[in-house]
C-alpha positions as CSV (number, residue, x, y, z in Angstrom):
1,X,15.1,-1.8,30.8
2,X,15.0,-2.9,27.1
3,X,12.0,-4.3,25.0
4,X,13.4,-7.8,25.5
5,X,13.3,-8.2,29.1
6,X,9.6,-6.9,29.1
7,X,9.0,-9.0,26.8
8,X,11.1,-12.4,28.5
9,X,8.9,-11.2,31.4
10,X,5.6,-11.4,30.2
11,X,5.5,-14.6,28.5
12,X,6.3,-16.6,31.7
13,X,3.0,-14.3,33.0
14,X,1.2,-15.1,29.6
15,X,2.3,-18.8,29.7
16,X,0.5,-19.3,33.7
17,X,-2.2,-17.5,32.5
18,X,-3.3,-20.1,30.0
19,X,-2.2,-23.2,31.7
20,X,-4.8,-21.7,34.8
21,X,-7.6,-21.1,31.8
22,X,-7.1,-25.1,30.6
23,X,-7.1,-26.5,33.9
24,X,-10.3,-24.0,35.0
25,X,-12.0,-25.3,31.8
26,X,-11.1,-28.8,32.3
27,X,-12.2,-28.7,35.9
28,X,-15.7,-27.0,34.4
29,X,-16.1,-29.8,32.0
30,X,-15.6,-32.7,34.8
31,X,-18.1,-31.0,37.1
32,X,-20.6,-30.2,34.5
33,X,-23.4,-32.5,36.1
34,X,-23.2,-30.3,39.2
35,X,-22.0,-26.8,37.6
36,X,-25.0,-27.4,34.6
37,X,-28.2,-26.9,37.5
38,X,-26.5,-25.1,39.0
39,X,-26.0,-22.4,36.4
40,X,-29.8,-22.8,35.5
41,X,-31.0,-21.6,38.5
42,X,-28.7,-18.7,38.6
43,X,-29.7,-18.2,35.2
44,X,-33.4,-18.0,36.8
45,X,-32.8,-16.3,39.5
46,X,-31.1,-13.5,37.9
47,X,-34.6,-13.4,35.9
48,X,-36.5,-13.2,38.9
49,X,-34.3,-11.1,40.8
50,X,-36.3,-7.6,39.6
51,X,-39.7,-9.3,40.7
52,X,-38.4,-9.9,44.0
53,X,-37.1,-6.1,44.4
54,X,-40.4,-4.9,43.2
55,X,-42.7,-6.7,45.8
56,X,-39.5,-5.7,48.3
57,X,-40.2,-2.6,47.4
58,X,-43.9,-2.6,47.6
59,X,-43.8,-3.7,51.2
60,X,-44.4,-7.5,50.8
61,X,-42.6,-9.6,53.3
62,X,-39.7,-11.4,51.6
63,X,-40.9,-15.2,52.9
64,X,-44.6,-14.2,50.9
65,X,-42.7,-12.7,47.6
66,X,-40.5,-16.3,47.9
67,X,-43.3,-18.0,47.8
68,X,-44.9,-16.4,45.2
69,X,-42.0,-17.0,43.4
70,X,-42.0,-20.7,44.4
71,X,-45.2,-21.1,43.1
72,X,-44.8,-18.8,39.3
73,X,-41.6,-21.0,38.9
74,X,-43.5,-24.4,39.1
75,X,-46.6,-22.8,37.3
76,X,-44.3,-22.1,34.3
77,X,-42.7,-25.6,34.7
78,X,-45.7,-26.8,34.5
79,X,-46.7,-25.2,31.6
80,X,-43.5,-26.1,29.7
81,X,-44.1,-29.9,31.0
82,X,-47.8,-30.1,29.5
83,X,-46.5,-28.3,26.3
84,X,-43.7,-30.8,25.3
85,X,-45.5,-33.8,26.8
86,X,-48.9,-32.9,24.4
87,X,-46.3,-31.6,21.4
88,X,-44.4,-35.5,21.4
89,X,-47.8,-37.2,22.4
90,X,-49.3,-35.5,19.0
91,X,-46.0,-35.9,16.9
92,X,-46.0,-39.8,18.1
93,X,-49.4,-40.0,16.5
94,X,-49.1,-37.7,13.2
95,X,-46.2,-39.6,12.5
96,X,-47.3,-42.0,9.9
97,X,-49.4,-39.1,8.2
98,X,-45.9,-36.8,8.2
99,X,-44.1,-39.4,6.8
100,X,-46.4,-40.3,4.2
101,X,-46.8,-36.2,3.3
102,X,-42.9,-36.3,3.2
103,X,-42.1,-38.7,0.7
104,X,-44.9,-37.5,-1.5
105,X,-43.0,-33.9,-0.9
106,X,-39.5,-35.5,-1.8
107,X,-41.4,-37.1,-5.5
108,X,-43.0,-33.8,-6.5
109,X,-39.8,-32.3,-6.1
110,X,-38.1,-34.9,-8.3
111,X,-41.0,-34.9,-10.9
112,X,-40.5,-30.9,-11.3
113,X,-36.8,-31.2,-11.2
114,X,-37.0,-33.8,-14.4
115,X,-39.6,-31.3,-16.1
116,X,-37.4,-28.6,-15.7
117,X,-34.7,-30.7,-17.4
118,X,-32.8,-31.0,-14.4
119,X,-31.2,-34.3,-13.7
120,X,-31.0,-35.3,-10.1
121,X,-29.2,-38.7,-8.5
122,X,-32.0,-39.3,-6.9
123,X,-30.9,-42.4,-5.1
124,X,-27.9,-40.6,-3.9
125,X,-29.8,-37.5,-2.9
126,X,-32.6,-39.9,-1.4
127,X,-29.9,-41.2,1.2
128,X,-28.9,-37.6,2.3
129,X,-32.7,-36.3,2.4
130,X,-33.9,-39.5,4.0
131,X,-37.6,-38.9,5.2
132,X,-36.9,-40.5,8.2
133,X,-33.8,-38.2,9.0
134,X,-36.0,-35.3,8.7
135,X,-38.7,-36.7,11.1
136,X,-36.1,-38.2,13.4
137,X,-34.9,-34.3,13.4
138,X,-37.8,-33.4,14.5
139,X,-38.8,-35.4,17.1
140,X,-35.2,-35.0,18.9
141,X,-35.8,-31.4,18.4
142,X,-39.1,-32.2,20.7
143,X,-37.8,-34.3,23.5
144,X,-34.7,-32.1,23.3
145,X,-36.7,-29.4,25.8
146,X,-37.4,-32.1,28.2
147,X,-33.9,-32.4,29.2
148,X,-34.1,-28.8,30.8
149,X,-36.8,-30.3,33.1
150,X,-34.0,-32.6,34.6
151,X,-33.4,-31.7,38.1
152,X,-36.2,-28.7,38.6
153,X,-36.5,-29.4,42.0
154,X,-32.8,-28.9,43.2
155,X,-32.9,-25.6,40.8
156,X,-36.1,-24.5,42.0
157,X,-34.6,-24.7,46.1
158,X,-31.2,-23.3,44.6
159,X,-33.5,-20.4,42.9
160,X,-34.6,-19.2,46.2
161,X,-31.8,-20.0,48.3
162,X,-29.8,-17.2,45.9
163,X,-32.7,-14.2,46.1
164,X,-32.7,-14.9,49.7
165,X,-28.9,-14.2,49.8
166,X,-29.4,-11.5,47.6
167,X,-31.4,-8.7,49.9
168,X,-28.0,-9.2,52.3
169,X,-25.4,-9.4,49.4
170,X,-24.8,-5.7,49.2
171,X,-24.2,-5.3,53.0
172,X,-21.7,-8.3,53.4
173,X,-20.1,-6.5,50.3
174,X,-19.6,-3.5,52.0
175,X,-18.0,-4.7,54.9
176,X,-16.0,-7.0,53.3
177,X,-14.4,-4.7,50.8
178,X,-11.8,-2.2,51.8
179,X,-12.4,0.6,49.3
180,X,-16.0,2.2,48.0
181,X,-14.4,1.7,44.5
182,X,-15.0,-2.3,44.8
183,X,-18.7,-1.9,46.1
184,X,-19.3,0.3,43.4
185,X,-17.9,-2.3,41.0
186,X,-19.9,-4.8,42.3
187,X,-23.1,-3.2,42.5
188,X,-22.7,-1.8,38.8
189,X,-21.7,-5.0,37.3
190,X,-24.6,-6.9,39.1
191,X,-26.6,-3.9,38.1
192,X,-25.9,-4.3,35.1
193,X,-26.2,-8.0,34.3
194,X,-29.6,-7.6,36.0
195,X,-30.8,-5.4,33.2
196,X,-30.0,-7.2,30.2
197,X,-31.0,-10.5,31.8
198,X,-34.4,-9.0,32.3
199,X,-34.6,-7.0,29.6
200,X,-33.3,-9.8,27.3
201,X,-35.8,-11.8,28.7
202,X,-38.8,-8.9,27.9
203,X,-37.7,-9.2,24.4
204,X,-37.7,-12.9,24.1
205,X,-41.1,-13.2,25.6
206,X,-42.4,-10.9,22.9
207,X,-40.6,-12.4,20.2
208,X,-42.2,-16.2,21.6
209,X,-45.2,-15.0,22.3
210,X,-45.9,-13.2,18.4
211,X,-44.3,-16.3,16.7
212,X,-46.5,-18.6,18.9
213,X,-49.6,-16.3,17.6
214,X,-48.4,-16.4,14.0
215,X,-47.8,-20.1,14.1
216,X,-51.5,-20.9,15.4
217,X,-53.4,-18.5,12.9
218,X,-51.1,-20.6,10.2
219,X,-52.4,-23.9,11.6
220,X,-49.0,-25.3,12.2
221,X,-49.4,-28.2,14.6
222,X,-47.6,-27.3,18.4
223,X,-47.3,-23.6,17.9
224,X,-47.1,-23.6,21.7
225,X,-44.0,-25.4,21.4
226,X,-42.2,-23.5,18.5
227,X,-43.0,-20.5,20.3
228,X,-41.6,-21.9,23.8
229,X,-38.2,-22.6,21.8
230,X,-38.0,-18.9,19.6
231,X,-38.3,-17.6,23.5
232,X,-35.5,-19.7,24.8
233,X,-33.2,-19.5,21.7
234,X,-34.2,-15.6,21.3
235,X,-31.6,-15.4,24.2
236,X,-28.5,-16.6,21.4
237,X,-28.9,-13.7,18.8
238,X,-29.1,-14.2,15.8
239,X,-28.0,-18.2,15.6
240,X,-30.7,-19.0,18.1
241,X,-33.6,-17.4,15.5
242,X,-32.4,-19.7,13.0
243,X,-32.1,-22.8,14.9
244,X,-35.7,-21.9,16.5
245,X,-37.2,-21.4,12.9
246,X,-35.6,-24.9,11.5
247,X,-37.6,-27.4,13.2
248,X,-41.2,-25.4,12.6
249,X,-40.0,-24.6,8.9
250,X,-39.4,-28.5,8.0
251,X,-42.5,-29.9,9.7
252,X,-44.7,-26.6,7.9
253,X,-43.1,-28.2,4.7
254,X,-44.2,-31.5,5.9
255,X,-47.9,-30.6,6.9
256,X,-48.5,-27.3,4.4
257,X,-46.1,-27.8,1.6
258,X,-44.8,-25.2,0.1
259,X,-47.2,-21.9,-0.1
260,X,-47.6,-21.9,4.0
261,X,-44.0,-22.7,4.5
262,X,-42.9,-19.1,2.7
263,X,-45.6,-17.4,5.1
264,X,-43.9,-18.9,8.2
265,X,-40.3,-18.5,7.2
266,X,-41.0,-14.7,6.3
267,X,-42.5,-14.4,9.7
268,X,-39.7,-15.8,11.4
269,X,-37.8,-13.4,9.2
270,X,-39.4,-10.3,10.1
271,X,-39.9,-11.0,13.3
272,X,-36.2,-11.3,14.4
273,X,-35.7,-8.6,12.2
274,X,-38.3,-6.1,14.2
275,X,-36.7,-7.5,17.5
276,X,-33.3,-8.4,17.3
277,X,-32.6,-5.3,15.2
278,X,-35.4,-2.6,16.2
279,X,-37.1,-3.4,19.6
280,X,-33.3,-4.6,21.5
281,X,-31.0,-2.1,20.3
282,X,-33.5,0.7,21.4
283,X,-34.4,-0.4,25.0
284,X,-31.2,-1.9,25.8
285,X,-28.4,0.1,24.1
286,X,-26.0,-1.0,21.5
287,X,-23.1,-0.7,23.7
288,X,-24.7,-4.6,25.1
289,X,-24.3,-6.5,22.0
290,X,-22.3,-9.1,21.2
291,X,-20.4,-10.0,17.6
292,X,-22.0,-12.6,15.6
293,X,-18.3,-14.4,15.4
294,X,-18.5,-14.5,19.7
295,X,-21.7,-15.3,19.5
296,X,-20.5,-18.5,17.2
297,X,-17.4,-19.4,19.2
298,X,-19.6,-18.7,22.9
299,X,-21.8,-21.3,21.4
300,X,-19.3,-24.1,20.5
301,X,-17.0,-23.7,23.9
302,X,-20.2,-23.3,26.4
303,X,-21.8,-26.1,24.2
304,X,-18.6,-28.2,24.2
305,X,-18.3,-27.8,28.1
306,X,-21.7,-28.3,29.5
307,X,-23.5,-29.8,26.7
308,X,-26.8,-28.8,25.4
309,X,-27.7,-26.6,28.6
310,X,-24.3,-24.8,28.0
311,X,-25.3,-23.9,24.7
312,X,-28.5,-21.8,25.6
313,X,-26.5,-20.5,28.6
314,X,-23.5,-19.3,26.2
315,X,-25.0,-15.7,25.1
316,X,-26.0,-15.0,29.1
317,X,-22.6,-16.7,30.3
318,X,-20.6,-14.6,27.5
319,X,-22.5,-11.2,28.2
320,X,-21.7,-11.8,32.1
321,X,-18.2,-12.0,31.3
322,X,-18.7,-8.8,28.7
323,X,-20.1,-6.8,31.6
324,X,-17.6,-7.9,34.2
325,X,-15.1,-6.3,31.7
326,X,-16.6,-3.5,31.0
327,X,-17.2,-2.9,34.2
328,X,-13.3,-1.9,35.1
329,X,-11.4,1.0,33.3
330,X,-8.3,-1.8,32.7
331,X,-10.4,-4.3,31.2
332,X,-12.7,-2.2,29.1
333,X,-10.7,-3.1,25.8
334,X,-11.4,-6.3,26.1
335,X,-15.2,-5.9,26.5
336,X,-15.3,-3.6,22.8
337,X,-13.2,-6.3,21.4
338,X,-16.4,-9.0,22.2
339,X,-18.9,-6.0,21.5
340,X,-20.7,-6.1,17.6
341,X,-18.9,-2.6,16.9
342,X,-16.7,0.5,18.1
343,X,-18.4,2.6,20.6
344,X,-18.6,6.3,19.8
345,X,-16.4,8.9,21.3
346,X,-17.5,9.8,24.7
347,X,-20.2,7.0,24.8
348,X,-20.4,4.9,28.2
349,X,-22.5,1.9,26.4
């Protein structure tokens, strides 16, 4: 058989391949309403999936550990609720003050820029850096976490409908499947995905909870809230630090001026430095990372597809599919290809 007819016969394969892709995507995109809560709880019950093994394991009945599930799953939304409803009450009123501090922030800079012999069109650069831009910024960036409260209850009965399927999973997987081989891929990939969902989620509860203490010794107004987003964006490396640090950077520059603002934006810095670099690597293994160019394009397609929602989920969507590869011999190539470097010889990160 020559090169050509391999060739002739893998682009028909190659060319069904995509067209199924485009039509999955588009079918994805049409149903996001009902796929978008419904990957949210998924999302959270992955998260919750080790608590409910532990009190398994500790000999709690599974209908008591649901409902103390229930009941931490409405606590934190709860929590999140009174955060973002005080954070946009207080920003509602601060706002004359902030707009006030921001144009007298926009003439200083002007007023140094002519001392310095610089010469600014300051109309023109007054239409770009608009005050009211800025604040508008902000204030979407506020109500912007209330549209992950939207449908709680559906994902909260979704939540537990999953871990109650879960403690049965395994044994419909194994007599379902026909060889030990698939059981074992199952229960390593779910394994795995497990791990860095909790794990991932260890590390972004550190890294919220230190910018949330850093923020309030500063005296930055709603450093409950700028926390609560550096814990949910901690789960997009290395994009989602800088998108968490913009919003709480500008307003510092609004309320502090200048000398505060370097404090904050050096411990945004060093923060995601300690973690993102230090703290993750170490407990979770560099074999789990992702490139910072996947990271990018994760973050455009699951944005494009399910909005806003799709675009925290894109790091724990993308690593899914990372760890499904990885998790078969054939498709392990692809999985280093997403990864943020080579593996070492021999390594089974």
């Amino acid at each position: 058989m020559s090169l050509m007819e391999v060739d002739d016969r893998r682009s028909p394969n190659f060319l069904v391949s995509f067209a199924a892709f485009v039509i999955i995507v588009a079918g994805l995109k049409v149903a996001s309403g009902f796929i978008v809560p419904f990957l949210l709880a998924l999302f959270f019950a992955i998260v919750c999936l080790p608590i409910f093994h532990f009190l398994h394991k500790k000999g709690i009945p599974d209908a008591l550990s649901m409902v103390a599930i229930f009941l931490l799953i409405l606590f934190i939304i709860g929590v999140v609720g009174v955060v973002i409803g005080t954070s946009v009450q207080g920003f509602t009123q601060n706002l004359p003050e902030y707009q006030k501090n921001l144009t007298v922030l926009v003439q200083k800079s002007f007023e140094l820029a002519n001392k310095l012999g610089i010469k600014l069109p300051k109309e023109r650069l007054l239409n770009i850096f608009n005050p009211t831009v800025v604040i508008r910024y902000i204030a979407t960036s506020l109500r912007s976490f209330g549209s992950v409260m939207s449908n709680s209850f559906f994902t909260i009965l979704v939540v537990i409908f999953i871990l109650t399927e879960s403690a049965a999973f395994s044994k419909k997987l194994a007599f379902i499947a026909k060889t030990p081989a698939t059981v074992s891929y199952f229960e390593t990939f779910l394994s795995n995905v497990t791990r860095y969902m909790a794990l991932k989620s260890l590390t972004s509860l550190v890294t919220g909870l230190v910018i949330t203490l850093l923020l309030w010794a500063v005296g930055l107004h709603y450093a409950f809230l700028w926390g609560l987003a550096a814990f949910l964006l901690n789960y997009i490396p290395t994009i989602g630090s800088i998108i968490a640090a913009i919003p709480a950077i500008l307003l510092s520059l609004i309320q502090f001026g200048i000398g505060r603002t370097i404090v904050i934006a050096v411990g945004y810095l060093l923060v995601n430095m300690i973690v993102g670099n230090v703290v993750e690597p170490k407990i979770m293994g560099k074999g789990l990372g992702l490139s910072t160019l996947v990271v990018f394009l994760s973050l455009v397609f699951w944005g494009w597809v399910f909005g806003p929602v799709g675009m925290f989920l894109s790091v724990p969507l993308t690593m899914v599919v990372k760890i499904a590869l990885d998790s078969q011999e054939e498709t392990r190539w692809l999985a280093i290809m997403l990864s943020n470097g080579v593996p070492e010889e021999g390594s089974t990160d």
